[in-house]
N, C-alpha and C positions, 0 to 999 in steps of 0.2 A: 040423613046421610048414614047415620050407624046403623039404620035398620037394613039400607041396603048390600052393608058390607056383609052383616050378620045374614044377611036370607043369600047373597052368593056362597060365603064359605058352608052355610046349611048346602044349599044346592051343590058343592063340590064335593064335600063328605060323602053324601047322599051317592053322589054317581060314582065315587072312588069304591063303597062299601059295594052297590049294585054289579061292579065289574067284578071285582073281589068273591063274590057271592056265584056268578056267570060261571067265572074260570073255574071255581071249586066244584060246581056242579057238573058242568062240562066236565070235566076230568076221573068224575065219578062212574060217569054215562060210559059203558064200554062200545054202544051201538055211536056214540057219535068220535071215536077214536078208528080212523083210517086201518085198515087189514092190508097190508101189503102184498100184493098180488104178486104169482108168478109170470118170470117174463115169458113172454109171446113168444111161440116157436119162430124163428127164420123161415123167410121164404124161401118157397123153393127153387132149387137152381133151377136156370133155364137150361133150355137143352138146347148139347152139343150144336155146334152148323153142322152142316151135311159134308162128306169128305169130297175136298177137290179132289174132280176125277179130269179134271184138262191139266194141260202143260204148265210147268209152270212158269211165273211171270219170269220180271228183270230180276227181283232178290232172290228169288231162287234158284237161276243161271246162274248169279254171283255167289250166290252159298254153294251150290254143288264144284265149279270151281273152282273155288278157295281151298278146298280139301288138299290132303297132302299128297300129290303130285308124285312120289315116289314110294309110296305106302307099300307094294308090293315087290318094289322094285333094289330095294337094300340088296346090294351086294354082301356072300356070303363071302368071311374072311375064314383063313387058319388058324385059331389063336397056337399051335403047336410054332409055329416060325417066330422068333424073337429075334426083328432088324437090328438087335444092335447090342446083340451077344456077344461078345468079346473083343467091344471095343476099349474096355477097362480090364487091365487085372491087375490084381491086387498082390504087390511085390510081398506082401507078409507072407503068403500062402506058398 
């Protein structure tokens, strides 16, 4: 029974030292340490759709209507007229 305790802890040493030994060499090795690559160009855009050349649908009826309805249409004012000039005066003066 002691012999078999004694040849497991032999056999863990053994593989503990064998890994120990791996990693130090690996580590040594510069051909087995990964080289970080640059990234990949992006794919290229697809291209544009082709331009609607028909009418346009429902939301675009609704979009061109929606517009401001009186854009051109602003009445021009006087600013020289001031309604409501002399509806105060001022007893100090």
């Amino acid at each position: 029974m002691a012999n078999k305790q004694k040849l497991i802890i032999v056999i863990a040493v053994v593989l503990v030292v064998a890994i120990i030994i791996y990693w130090y060499v690996d580590l040594r090795n510069p051909a087995s340490v990964p080289v970080a690559q640059p990234p990949a160009a992006p794919p290229a855009a697809p291209p544009p759709p082709p331009a609607a050349t028909t009418t346009p649908g429902l939301g675009g009826t609704i979009y061109n209507q929606s517009q401001n309805p009186i854009q051109d249409k602003v009445p021009t004012t006087n600013p020289a007229v001031n309604p409501i000039e002399g509806a105060y005066k001022n007893p100090f003066q």
